[in-house]
C-alpha positions in Angstrom: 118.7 117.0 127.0 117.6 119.6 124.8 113.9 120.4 124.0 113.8 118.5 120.5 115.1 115.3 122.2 112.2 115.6 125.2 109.2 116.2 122.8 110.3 113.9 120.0 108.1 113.7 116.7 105.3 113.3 118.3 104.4 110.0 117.2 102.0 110.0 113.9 100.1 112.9 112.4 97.6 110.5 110.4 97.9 107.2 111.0 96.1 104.8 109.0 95.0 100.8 108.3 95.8 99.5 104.9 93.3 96.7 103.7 93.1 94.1 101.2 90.8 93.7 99.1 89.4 90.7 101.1 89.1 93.0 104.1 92.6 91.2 105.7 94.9 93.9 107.9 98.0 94.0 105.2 100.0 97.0 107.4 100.1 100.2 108.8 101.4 103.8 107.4 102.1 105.8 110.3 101.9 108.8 108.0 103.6 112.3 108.5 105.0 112.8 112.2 103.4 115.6 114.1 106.9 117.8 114.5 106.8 117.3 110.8 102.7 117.9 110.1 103.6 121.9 112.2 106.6 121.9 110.6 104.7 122.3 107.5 101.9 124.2 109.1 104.3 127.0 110.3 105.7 127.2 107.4 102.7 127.7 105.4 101.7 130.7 107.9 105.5 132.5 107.3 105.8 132.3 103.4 101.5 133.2 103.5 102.5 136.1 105.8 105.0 137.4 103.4 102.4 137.0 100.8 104.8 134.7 98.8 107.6 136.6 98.8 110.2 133.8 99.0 113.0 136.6 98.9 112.7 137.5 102.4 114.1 134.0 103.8 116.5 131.7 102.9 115.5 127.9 102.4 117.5 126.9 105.3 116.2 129.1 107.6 112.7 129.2 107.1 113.2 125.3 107.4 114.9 125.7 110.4 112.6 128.3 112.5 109.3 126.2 110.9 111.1 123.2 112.5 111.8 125.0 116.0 108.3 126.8 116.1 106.9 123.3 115.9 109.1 122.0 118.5 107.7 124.5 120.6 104.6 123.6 119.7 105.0 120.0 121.0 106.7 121.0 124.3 103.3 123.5 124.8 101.0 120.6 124.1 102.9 118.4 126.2 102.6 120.5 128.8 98.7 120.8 128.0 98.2 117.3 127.9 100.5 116.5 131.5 98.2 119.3 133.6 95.1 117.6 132.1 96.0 114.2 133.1 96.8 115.7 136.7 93.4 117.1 137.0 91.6 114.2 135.6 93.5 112.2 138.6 92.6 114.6 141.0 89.4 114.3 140.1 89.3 111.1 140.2 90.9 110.7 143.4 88.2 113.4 144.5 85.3 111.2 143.3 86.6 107.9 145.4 87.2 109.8 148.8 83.2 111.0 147.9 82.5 107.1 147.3 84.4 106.4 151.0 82.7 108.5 152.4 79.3 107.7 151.4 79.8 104.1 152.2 80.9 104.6 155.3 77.6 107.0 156.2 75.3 103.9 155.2 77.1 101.4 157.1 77.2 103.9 160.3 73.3 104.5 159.1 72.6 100.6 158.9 74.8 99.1 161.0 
């Protein structure tokens, strides 16, 4: 599996609730995906820091590195978001053993 197919699109950039006028849910617009929202982002950042010379890169490429800069940046955030779900478990896990332990001293303490 390469790294495209394990960090996907990302699921929506901005999604958003479209409304009737009589306030009824009609449907939702998932928006731009996030690979495609730093798609755009890095490229943005590579034709700015050519100062809008368009000369120095072919369409297809600068579409194609945009695309894999923001593929790495989905594979980094996954990464982010998997150690900070670890830690908020550990913590968690932490916090109970604390809890055990407490209720244990006050039943030794009363009992």
């Amino acid at each position: 599996m390469n790294k495209n197919e394990k960090v996907g699109n990302g699921g929506p950039a901005f999604p958003h609730k479209e409304f009737t006028p009589d306030g009824c849910y009609d449907k939702s617009h998932p928006g731009l995906t996030k690979l495609d929202w730093f798609a755009g982002m890095a490229m943005q950042g590579l034709l700015a820091a050519d100062h809008g010379n368009e000369d120095n890169w072919d369409l297809e490429s600068l579409a194609n590195y945009s695309y894999a800069a923001a593929i790495e940046m989905l594979a980094s955030r996954n990464e982010v978001e998997a150690t900070l779900a670890a830690a908020k478990m550990e913590i968690a896990a932490d916090a109970a053993k604390k809890d055990d332990l407490e209720f244990t001293e006050m039943c030794r303490r009363n009992g």
